[in-house]
N, C-alpha and C positions, 0 to 999 in steps of 0.2 A: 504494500500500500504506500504509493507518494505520501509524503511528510508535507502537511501543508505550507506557503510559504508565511515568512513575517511579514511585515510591513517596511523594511527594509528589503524585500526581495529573494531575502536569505532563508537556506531553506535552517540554519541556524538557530538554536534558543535564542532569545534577547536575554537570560537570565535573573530573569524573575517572574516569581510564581502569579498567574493573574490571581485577582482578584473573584471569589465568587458572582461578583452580578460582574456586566458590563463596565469602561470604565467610561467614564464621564469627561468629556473635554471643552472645554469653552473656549472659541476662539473669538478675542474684542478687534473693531477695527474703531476708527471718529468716522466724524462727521467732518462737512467741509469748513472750514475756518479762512481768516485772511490771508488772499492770496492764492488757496487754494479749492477754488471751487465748488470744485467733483474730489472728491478724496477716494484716490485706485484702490486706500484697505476697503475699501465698503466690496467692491467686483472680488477682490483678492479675500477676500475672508469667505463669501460664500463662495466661490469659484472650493476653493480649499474645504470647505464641508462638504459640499455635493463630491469630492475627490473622496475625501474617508469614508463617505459613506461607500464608496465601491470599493476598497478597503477591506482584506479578511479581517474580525476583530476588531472593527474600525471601534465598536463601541457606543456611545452617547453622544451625539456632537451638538453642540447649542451654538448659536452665534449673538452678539451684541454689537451694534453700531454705538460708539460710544458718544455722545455730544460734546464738541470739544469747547467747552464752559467751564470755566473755575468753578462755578457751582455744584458739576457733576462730581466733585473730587466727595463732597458728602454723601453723597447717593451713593459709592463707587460700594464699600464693604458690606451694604444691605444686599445690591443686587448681586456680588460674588456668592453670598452666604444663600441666595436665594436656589444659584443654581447648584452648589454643592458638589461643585468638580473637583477631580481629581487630578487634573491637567489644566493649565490658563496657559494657552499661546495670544501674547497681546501683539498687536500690530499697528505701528505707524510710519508717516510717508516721512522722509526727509528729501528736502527739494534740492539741495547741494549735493548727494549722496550720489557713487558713481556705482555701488552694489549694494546688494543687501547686507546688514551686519546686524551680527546680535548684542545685546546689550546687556552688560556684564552688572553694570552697577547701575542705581539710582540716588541721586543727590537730594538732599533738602535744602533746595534752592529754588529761587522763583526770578525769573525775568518780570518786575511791577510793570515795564512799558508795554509789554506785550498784550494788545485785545485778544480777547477769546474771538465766538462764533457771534455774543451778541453784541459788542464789542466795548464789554468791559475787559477794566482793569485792574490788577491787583491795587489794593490801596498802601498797603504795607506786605512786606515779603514775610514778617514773624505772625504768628498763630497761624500759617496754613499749614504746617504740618504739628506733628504731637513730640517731635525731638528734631535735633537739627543733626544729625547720623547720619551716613548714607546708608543705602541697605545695598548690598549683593545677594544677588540669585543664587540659590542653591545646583543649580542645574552647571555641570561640567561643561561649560562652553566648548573647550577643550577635545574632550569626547565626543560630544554631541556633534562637533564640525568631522571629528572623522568617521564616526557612524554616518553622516550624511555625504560625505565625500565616495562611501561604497555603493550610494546610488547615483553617482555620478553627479551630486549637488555640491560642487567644490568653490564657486566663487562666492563664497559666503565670507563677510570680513565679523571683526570682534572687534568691541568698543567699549570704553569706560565714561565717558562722554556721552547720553542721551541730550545734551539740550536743557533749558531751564523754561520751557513751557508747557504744554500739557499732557506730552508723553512721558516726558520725566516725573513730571507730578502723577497721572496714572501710575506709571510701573511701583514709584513710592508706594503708593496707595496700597498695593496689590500685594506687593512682598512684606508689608506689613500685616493686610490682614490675613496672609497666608500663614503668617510665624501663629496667629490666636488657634491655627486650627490643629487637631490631631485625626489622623498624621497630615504632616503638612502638604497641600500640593504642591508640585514645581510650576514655576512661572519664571516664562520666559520674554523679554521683548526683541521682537524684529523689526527693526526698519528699513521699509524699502524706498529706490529709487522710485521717480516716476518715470512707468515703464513708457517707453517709448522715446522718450526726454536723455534720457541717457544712454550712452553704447552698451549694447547685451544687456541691457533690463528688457528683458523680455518676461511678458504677464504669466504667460505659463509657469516659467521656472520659479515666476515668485511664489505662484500658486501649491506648484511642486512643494517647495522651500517648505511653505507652511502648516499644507499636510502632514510631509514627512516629520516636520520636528513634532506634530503633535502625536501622528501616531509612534514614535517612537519613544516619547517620555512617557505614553501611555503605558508601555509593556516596560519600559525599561526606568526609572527618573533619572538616572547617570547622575549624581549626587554628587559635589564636591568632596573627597577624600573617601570616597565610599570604593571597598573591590569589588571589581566585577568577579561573578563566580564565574570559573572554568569548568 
């Protein structure tokens, strides 16, 4: 009897045991803000669910279009908690970006000049978050970029730098209230180019891109300092 394959393509374990029910993935994109009209995570986030779903084991996939408002940043841990995932791949566009890259850290910092979508502004940069820390993702960027290189998803960069506007403040958001939950989920942010705007940002691969990291942290979280079994 063929061995079915993973989601990496491999007829391989990911090495780890699933979970009894399904797993649960939430993939967020925004909404369009200034400057940027049409926001490609909205196409790229459902492009990339309707992908897992044809996916063995694809799992639960939910999607959110985030509204990109300072205001959403309070809403942001109700509606995590509501969908109760096991996986958060977050996604946003960066307009200077010449690939997609993941993002390692998030800062507690705030750009006050920058309007949101309705175009407000920060009034003061202290009380929007609850410490001034940065938070880093549990998730092995590391690993996770050569798990993804086996599917031939290699131009993928890594960054300590999200930005001090509302990506950055989401992913804060996010890996915070990821630390309240037990066990914790992994959450990851990807930013991509816009596709077409830049050389080899092509939509597919971004779409690729954000499948694969989901379904792969699904079976596997690739953990910072964690072994992998053999």
């Amino acid at each position: 009897m063929k061995q079915p394959r993973n989601a990496l393509g491999s007829n391989k374990p990911l090495g780890r045991i699933r979970p009894a029910r399904p797993p649960r993935i939430l993939l967020t994109g925004f909404g369009p803000f200034p400057g940027v009209p049409i926001n490609p995570t909205q196409r790229i986030m459902a492009a990339a669910a309707s992908r897992l779903a044809r996916m063995p084991g694809h799992g639960v996939v939910a999607t959110e279009i985030l509204p990109t408002e300072w205001g959403m940043l309070a809403r942001l841990p109700t509606l995590l908690a509501r969908h109760r995932p096991d996986v958060v791949v977050m996604t946003g566009v960066a307009v200077r970006a010449r690939s997609a890259r993941f993002e390692r850290t998030a800062h507690a910092r705030a750009e006050t000049g920058l309007a949101d979508a309705l175009g407000a502004k920060l009034k003061r940069k202290l009380g929007l978050y609850a410490h001034r820390a940065a938070r880093h993702t549990e998730v092995d960027v590391d690993r996770l970029r050569t798990a993804l290189s086996r599917a031939n998803l290699r131009n993928v960069a890594q960054s300590d730098d999200p930005g001090a506007y509302l990506c950055n403040a989401a992913y804060l958001t996010a890996l915070d209230w990821s630390r309240t939950q037990a066990p914790r989920p992994p959450v990851v942010f990807i930013h991509v180019p816009e596709p077409g705007l830049r050389p080899g940002a092509r939509e597919h691969d971004l779409v690729e891109l954000v499948a694969r990291t989901a379904a792969t942290l699904a079976h596997e979280p690739l953990r910072r300092g964690a072994v992998r079994p053999i």
